[in-house]
Backbone as a chain_set.jsonl record, in Angstrom:
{"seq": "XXXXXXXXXXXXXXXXXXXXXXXXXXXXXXXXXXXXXXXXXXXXXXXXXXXXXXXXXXXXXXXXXXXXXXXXXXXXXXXXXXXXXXXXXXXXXXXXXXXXXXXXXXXXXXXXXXXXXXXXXXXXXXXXXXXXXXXXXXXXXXXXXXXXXXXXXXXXXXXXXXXXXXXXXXXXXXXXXXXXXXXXXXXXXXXXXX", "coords": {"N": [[-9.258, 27.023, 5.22], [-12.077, 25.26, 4.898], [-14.214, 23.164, 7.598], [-16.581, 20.387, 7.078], [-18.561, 18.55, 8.483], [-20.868, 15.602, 7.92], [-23.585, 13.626, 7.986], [-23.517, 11.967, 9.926], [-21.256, 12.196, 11.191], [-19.688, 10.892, 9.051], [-18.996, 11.368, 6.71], [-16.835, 13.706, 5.508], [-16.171, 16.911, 4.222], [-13.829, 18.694, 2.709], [-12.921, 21.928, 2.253], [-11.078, 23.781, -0.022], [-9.317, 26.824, -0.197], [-7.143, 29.003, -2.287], [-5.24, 31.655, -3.754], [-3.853, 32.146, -6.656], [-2.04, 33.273, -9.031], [-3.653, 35.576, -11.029], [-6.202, 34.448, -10.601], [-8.913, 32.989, -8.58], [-9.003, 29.921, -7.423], [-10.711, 27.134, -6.594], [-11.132, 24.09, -4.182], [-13.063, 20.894, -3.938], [-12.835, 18.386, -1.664], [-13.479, 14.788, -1.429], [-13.249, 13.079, 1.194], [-14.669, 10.242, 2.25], [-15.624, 8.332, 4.779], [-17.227, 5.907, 4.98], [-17.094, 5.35, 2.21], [-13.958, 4.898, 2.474], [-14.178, 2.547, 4.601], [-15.255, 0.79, 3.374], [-15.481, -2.266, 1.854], [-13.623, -3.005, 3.965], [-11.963, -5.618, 5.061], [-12.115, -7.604, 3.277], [-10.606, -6.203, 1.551], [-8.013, -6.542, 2.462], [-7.555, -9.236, 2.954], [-7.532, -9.852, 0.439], [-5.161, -8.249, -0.015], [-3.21, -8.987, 1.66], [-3.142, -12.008, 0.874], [-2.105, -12.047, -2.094], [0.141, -10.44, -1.627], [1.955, -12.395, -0.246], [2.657, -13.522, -2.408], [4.267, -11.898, -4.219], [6.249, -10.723, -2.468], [7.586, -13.366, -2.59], [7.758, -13.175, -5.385], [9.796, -10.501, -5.02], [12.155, -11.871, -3.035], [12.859, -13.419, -5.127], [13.846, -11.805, -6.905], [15.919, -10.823, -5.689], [17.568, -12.678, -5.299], [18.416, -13.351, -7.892], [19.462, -11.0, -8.676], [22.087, -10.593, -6.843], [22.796, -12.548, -7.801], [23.046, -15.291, -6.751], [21.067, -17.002, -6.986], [19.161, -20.535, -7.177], [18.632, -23.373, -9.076], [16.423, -24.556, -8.013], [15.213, -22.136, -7.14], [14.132, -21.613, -4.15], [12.508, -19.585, -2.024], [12.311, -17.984, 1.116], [9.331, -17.364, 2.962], [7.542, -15.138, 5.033], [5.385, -15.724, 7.768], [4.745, -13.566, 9.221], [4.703, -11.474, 7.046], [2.056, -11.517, 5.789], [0.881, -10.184, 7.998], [1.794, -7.494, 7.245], [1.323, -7.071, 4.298], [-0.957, -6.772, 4.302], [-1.73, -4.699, 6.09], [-1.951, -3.147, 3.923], [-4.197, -1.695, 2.364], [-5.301, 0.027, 4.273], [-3.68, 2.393, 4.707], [-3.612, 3.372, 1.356], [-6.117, 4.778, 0.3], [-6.331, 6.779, 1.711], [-3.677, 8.518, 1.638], [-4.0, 8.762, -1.074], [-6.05, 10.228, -1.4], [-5.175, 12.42, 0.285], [-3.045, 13.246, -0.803], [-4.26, 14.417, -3.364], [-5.66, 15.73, -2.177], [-4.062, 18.066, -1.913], [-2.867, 19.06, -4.564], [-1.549, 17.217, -5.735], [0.808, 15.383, -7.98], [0.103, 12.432, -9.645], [2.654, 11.111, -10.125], [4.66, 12.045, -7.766], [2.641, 11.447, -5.355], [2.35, 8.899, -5.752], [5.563, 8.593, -5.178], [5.065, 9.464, -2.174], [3.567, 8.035, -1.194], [5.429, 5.825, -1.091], [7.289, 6.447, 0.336], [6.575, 6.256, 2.648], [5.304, 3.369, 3.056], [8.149, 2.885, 3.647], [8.79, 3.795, 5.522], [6.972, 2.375, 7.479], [7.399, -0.375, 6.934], [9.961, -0.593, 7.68], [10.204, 0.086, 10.631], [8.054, -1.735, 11.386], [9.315, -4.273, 10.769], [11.658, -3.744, 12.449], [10.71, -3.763, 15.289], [9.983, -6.052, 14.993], [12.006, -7.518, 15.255], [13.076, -7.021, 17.214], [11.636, -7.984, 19.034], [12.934, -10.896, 18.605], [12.051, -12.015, 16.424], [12.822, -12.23, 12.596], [11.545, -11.853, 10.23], [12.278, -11.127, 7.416], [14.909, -10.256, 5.568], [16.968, -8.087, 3.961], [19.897, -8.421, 3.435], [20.272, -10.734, 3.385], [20.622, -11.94, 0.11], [21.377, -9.556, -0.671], [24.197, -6.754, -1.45], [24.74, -5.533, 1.319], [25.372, -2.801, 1.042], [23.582, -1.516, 0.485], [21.197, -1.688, 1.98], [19.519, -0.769, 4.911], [20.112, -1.86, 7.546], [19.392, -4.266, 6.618], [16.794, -4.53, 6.164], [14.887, -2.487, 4.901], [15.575, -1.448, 1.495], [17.109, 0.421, -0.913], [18.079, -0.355, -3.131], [18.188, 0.297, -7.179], [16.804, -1.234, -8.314], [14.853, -2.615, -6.801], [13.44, -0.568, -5.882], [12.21, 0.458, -8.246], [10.713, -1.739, -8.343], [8.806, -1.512, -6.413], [7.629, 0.925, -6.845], [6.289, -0.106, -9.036], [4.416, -1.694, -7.466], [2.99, -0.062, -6.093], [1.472, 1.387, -7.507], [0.107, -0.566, -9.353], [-0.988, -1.737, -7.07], [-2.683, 0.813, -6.032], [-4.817, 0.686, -7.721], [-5.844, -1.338, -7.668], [-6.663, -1.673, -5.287], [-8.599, 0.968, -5.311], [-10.266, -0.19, -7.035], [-11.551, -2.375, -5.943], [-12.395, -1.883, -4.106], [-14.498, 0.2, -4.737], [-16.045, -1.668, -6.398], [-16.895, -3.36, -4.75], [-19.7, -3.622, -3.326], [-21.096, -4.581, -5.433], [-19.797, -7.026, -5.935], [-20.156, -8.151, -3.016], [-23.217, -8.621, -3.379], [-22.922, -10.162, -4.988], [-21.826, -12.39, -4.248], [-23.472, -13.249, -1.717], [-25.717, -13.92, -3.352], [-24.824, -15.917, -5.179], [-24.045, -17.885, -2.85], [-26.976, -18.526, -1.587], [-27.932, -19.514, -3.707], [-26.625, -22.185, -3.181]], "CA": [[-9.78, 25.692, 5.011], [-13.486, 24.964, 5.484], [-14.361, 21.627, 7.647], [-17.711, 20.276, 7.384], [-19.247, 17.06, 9.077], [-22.524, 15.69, 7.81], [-24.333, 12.36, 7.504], [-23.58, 11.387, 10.855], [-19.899, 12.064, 11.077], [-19.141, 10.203, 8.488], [-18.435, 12.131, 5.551], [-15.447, 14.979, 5.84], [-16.042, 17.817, 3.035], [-12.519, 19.628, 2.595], [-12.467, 23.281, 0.768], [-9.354, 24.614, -0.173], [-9.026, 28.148, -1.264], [-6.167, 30.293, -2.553], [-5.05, 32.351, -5.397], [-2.811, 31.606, -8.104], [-2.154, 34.516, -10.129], [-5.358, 36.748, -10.804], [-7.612, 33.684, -10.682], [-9.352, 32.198, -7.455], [-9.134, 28.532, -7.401], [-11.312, 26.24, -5.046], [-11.12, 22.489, -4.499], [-13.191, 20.417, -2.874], [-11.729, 17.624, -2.343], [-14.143, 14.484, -0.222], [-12.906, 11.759, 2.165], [-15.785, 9.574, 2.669], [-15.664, 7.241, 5.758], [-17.859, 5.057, 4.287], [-15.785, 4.835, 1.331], [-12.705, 3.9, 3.031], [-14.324, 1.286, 5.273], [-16.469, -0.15, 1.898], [-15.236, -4.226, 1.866], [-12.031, -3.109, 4.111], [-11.43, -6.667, 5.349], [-12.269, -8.216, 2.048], [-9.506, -6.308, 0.584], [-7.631, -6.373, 3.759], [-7.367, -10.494, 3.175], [-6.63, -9.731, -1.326], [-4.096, -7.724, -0.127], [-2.598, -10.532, 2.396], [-2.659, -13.435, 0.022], [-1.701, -11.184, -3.08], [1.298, -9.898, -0.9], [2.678, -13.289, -0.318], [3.072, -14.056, -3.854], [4.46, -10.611, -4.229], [6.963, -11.194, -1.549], [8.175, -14.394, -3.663], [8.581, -12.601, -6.285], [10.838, -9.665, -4.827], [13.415, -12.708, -3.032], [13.557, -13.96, -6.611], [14.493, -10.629, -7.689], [17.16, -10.321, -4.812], [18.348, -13.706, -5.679], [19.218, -12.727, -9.441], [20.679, -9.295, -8.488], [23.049, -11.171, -5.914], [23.554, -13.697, -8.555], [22.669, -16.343, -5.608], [19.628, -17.777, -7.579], [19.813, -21.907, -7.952], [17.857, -23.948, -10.008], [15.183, -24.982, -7.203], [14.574, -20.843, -6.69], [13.541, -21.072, -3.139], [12.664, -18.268, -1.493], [11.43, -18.095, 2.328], [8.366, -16.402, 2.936], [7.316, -15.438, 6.673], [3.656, -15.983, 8.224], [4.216, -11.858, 9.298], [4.291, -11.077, 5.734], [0.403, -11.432, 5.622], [0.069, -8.768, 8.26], [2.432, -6.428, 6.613], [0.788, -6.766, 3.125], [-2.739, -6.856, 4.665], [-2.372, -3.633, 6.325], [-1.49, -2.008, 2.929], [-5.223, -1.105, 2.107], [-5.294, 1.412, 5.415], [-2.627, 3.464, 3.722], [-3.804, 3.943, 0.287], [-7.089, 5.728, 0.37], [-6.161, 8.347, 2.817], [-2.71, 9.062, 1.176], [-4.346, 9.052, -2.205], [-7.125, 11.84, -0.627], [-4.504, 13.907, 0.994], [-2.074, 14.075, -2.308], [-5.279, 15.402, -4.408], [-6.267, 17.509, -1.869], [-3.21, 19.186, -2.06], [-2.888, 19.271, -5.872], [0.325, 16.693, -5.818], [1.001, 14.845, -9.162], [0.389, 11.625, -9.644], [4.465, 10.576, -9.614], [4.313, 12.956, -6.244], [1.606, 10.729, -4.19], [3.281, 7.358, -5.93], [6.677, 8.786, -3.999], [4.98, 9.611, -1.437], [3.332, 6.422, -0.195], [6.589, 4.811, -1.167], [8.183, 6.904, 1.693], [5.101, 5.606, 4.229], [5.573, 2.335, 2.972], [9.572, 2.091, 3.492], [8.989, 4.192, 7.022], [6.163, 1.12, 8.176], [8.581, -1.396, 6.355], [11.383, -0.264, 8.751], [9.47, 0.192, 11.934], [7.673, -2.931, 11.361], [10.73, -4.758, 10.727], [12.74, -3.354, 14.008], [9.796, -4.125, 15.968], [9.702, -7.696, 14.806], [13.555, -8.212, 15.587], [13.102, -6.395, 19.177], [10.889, -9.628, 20.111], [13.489, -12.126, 18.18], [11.577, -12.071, 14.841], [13.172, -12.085, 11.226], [11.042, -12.556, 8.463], [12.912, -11.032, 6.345], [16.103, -9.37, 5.381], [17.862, -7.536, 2.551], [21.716, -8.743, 3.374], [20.896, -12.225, 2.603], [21.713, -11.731, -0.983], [22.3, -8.176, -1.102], [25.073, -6.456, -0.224], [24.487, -4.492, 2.739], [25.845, -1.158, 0.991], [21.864, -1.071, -0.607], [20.123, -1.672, 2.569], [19.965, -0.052, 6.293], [19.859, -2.537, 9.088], [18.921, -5.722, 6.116], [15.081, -3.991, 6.623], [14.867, -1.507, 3.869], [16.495, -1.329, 0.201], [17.015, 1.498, -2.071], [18.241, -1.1, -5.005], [17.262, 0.539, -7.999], [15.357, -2.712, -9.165], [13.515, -2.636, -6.326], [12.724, 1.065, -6.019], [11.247, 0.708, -9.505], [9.589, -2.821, -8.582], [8.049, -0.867, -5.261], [6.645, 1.929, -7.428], [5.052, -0.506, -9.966], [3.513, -2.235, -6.895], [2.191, 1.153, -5.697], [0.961, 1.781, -9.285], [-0.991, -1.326, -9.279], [-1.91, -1.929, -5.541], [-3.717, 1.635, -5.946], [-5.633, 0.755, -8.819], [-6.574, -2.577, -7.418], [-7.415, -1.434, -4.122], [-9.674, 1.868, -5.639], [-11.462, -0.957, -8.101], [-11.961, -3.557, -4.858], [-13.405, -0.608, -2.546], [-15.517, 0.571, -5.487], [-16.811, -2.655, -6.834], [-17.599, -4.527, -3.584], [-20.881, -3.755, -3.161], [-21.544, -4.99, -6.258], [-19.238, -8.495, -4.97], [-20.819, -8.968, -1.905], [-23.987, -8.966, -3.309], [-22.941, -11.637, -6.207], [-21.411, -13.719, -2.667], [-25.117, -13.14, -1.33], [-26.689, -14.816, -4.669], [-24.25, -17.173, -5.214], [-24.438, -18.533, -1.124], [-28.319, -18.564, -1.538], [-28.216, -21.219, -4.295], [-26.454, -23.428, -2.596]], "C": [[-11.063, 25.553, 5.807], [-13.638, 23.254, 5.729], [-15.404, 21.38, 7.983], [-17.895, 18.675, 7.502], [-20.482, 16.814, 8.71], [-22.419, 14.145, 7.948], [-23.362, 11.494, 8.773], [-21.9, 11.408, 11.472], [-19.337, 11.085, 10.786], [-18.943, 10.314, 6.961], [-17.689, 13.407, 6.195], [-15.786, 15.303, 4.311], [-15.163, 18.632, 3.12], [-13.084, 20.726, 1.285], [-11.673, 23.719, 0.952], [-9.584, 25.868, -1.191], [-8.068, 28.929, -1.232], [-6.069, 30.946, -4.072], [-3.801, 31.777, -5.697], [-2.986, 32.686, -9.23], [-3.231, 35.391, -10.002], [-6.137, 36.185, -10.284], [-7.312, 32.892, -9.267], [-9.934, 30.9, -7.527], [-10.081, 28.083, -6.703], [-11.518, 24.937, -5.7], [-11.69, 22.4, -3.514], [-13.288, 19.161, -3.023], [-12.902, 16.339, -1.117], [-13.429, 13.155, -0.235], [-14.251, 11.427, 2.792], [-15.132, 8.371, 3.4], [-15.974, 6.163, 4.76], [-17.314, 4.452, 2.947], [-14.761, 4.007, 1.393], [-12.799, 2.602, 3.717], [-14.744, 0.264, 3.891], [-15.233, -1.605, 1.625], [-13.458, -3.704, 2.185], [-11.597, -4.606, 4.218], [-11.56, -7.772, 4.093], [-10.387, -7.569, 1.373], [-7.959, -6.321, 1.579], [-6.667, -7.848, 2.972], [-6.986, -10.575, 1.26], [-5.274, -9.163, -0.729], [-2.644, -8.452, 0.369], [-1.812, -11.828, 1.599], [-1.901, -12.696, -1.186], [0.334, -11.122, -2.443], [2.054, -11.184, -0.63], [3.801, -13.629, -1.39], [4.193, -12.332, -4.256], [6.306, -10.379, -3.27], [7.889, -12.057, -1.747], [9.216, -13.87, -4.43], [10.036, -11.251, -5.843], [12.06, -10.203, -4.155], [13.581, -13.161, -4.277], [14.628, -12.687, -7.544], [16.085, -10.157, -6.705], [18.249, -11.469, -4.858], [19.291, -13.38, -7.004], [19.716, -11.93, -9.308], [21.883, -9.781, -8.095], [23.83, -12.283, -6.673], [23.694, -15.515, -7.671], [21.142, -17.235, -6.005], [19.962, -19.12, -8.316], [18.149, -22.293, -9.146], [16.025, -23.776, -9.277], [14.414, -23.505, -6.819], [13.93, -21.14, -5.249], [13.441, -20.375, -2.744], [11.595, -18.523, 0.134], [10.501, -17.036, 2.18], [7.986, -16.684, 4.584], [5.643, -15.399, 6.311], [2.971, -14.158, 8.655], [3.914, -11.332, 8.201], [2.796, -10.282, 5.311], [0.127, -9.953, 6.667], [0.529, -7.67, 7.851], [1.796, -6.125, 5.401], [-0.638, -6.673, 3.265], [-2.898, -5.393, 5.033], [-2.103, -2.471, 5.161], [-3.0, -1.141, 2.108], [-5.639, 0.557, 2.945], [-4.606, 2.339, 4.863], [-3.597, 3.965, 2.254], [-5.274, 4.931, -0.085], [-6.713, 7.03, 0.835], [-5.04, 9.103, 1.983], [-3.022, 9.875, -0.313], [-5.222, 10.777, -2.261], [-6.177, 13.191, -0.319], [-3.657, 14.579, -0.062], [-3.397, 14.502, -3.324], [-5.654, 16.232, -3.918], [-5.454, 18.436, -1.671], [-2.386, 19.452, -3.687], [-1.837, 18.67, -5.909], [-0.348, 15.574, -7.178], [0.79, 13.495, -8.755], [1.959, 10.824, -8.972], [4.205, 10.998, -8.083], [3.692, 11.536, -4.969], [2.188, 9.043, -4.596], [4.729, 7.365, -4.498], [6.395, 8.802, -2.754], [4.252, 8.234, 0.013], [4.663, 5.896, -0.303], [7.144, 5.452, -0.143], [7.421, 6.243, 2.924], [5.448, 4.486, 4.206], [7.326, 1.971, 3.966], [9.348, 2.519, 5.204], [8.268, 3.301, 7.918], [6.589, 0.282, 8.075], [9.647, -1.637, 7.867], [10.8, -0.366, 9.944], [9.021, -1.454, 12.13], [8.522, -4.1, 11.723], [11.629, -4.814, 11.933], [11.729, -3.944, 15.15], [9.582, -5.688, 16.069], [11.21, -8.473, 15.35], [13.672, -7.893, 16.998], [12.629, -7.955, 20.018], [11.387, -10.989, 19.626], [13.169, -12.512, 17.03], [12.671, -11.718, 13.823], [12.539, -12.292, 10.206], [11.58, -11.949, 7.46], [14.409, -10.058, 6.409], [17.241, -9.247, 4.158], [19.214, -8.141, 2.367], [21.664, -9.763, 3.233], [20.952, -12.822, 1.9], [21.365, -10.842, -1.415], [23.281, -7.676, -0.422], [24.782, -5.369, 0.446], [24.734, -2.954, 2.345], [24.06, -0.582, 0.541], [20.681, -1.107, 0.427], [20.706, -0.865, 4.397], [19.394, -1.19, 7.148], [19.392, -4.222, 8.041], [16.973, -5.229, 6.258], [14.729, -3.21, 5.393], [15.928, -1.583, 2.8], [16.112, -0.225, -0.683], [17.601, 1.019, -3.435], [17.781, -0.159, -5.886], [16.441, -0.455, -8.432], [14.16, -2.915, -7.949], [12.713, -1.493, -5.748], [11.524, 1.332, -7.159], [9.946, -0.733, -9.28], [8.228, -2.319, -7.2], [7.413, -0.135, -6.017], [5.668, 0.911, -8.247], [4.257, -1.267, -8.854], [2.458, -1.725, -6.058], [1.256, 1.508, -6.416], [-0.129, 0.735, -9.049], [-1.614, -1.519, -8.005], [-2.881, -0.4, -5.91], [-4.576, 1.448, -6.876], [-6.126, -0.546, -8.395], [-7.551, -1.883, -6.126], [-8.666, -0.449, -4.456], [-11.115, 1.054, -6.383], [-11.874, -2.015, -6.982], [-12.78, -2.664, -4.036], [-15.018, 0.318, -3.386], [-16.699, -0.394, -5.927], [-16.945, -3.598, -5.825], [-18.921, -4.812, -3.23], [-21.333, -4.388, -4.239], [-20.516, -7.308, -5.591], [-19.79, -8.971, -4.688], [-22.202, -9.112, -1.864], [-24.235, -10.035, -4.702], [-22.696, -12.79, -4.906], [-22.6, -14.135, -2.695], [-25.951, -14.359, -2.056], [-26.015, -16.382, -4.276], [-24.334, -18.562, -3.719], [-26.123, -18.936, -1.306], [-28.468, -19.74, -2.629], [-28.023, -22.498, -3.931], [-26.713, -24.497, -2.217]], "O": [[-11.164, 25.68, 7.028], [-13.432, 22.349, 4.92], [-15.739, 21.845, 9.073], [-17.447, 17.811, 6.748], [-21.342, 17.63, 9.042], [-21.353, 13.533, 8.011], [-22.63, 10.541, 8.503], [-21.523, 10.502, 12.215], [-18.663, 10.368, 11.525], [-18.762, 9.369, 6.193], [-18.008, 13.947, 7.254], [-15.759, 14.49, 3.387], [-15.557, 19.637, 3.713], [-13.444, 20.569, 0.118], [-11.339, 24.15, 2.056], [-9.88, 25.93, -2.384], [-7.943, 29.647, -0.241], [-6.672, 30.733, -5.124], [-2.99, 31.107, -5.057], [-3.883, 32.831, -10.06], [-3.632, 35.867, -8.94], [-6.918, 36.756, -9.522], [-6.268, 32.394, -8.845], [-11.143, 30.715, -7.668], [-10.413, 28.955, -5.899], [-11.831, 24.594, -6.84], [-11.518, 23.042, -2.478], [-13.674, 18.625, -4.062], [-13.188, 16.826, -0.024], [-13.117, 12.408, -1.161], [-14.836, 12.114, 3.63], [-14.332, 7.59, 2.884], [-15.208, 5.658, 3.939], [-17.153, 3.252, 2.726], [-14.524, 2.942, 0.822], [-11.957, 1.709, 3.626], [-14.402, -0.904, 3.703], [-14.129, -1.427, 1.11], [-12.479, -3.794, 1.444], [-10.761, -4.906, 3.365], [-10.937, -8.828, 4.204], [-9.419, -8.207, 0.958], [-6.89, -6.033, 1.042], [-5.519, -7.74, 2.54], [-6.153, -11.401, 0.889], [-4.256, -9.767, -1.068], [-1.532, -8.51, -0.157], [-0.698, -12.351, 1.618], [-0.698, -12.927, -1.059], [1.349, -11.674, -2.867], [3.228, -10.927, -0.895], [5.01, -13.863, -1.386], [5.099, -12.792, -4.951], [7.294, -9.844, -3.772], [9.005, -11.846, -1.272], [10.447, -13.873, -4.452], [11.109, -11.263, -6.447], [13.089, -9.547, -4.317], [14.772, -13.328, -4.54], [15.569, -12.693, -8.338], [16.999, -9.398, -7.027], [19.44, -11.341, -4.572], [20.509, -13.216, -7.069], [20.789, -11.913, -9.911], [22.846, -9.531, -8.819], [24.93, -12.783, -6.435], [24.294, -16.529, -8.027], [20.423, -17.92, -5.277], [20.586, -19.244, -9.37], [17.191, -21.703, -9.645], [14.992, -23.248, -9.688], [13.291, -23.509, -6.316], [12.779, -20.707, -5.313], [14.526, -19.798, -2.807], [10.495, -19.07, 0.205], [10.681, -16.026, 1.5], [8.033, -17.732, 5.228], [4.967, -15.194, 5.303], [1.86, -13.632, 8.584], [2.878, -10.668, 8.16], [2.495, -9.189, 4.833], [-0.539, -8.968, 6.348], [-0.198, -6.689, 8.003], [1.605, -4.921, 5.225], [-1.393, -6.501, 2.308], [-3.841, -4.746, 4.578], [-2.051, -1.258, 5.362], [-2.853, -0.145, 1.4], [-6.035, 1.641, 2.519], [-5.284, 3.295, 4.488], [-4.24, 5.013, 2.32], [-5.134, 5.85, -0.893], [-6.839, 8.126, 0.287], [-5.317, 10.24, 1.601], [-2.62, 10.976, -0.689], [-5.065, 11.855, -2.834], [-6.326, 14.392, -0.546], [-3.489, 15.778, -0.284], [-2.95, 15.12, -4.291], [-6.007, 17.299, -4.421], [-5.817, 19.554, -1.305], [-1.318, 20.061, -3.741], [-0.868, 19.398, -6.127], [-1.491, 15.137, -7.315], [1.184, 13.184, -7.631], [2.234, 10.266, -7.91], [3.576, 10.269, -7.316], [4.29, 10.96, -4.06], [2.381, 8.179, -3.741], [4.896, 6.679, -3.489], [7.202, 8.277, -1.987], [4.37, 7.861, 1.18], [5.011, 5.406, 0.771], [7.714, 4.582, 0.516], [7.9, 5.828, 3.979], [6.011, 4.133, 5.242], [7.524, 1.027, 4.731], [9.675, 1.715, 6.077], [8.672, 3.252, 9.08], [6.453, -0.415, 9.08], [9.877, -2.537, 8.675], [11.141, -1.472, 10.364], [9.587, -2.23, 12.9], [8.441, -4.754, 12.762], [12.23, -5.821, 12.306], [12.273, -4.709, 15.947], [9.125, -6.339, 17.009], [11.392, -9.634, 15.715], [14.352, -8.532, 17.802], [13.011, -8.628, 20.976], [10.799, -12.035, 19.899], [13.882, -13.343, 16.467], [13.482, -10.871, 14.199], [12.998, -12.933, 9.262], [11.216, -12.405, 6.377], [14.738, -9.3, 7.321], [18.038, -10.045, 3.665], [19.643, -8.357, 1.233], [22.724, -10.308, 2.926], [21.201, -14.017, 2.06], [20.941, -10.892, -2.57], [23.478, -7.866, 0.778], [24.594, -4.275, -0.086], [24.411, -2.022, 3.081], [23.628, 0.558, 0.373], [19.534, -0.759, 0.146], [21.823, -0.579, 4.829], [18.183, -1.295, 7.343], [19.103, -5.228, 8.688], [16.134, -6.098, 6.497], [13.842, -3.875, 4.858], [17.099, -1.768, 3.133], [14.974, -0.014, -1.104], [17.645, 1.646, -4.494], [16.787, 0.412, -5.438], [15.332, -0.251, -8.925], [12.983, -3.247, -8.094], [11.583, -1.537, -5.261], [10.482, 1.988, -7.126], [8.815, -0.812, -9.761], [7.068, -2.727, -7.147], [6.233, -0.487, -6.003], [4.445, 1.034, -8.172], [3.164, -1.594, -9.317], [1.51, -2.29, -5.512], [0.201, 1.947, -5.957], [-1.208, 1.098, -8.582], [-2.841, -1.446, -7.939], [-4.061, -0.708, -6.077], [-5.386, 2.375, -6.842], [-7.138, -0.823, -9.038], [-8.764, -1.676, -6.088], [-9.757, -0.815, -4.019], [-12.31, 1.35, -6.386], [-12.858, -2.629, -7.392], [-13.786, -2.97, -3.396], [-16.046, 0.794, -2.905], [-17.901, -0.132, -5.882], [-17.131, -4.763, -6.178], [-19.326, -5.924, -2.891], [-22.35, -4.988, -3.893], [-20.915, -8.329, -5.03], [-20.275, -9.976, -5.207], [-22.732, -9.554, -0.845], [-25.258, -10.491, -5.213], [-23.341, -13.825, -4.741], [-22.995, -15.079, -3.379], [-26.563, -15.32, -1.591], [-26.338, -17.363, -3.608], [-24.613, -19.76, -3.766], [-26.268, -20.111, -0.97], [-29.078, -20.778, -2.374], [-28.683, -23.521, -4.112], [-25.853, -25.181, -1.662]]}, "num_chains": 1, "name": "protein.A"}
């Protein structure tokens, strides 16, 4: 593996070379700084508010499973929430980078954030109950055989509703980090008429 630094150490150029049968492969595969930072706190604060609503929706979905869903659907939502779904931009670039630069499948790098996710989930979670916190928890309408500690669930409904939110969070986040510059210089305009 060749590691090269340019443009101020702030581009990383990865080459990967091996064989595969007769034929000599090479990937090169780039993690741009600059990339990853490009409108982080912009999508930092989509990902935040987004994640609320998001959050909603998956007690609604734990309500109906549990069969504990009234008319009025309430569902609590905590104020930590926001920093849990905010820091979900930090994750997806890098993970996305590291499963292409090791030739992993689509499905593959989906699973594989979903393991990051449930292991920051959990941590997060224990960490928040250490200092008296709860914002949330699986056992209060599921039954406990589906979750570890009320912190984490392997439901199938919400295994599959986690992947589709992997599915789309990466395709939002790649189109928010791509098309910002173009954004923040409609903000720019738009602020200047004012």
């Amino acid at each position: 593996m060749d590691l090269k630094i340019s443009g101020g150490q702030t581009d990383l150029l990865l080459s990967h070379f091996f064989q595969e049968g007769d034929m000599t492969l090479s990937q090169n595969i780039y993690f741009n700084f600059n990339e990853y930072k490009e409108g982080l706190l912009f999508r930092i604060a989509v990902f935040a508010f987004m994640g609320i609503g998001w959050d909603i929706l998956m007690t609604i979905l734990q309500q109906i499973i549990s069969g504990k869903i009234t008319l009025s659907i309430l569902c609590p939502a905590s104020g930590w929430m926001y920093l849990a779904y905010g820091s979900v931009p930090l994750f997806f670039y890098p993970i996305d980078r590291v499963g292409r630069f090791l030739r992993s499948p689509f499905g593959l790098r989906v699973l594989i954030f979903m393991l990051i996710f449930y292991i920051f989930e959990y941590c997060f979670g224990a960490t928040l109950r250490h200092f008296g916190a709860t914002p949330w928890d699986y056992n209060w309408y599921l039954d406990p055989k589906w979750t570890l500690h009320g912190l984490i669930t392997w439901h199938p409904a919400f295994l599959a509703a986690w992947a589709v939110f992997v599915i789309l969070g990466g395709s939002l986040d790649s189109t928010l980090r791509t098309s910002y510059p173009e954004i923040r210089r409609q903000w720019i305009q738009y602020w200047e008429k004012i």
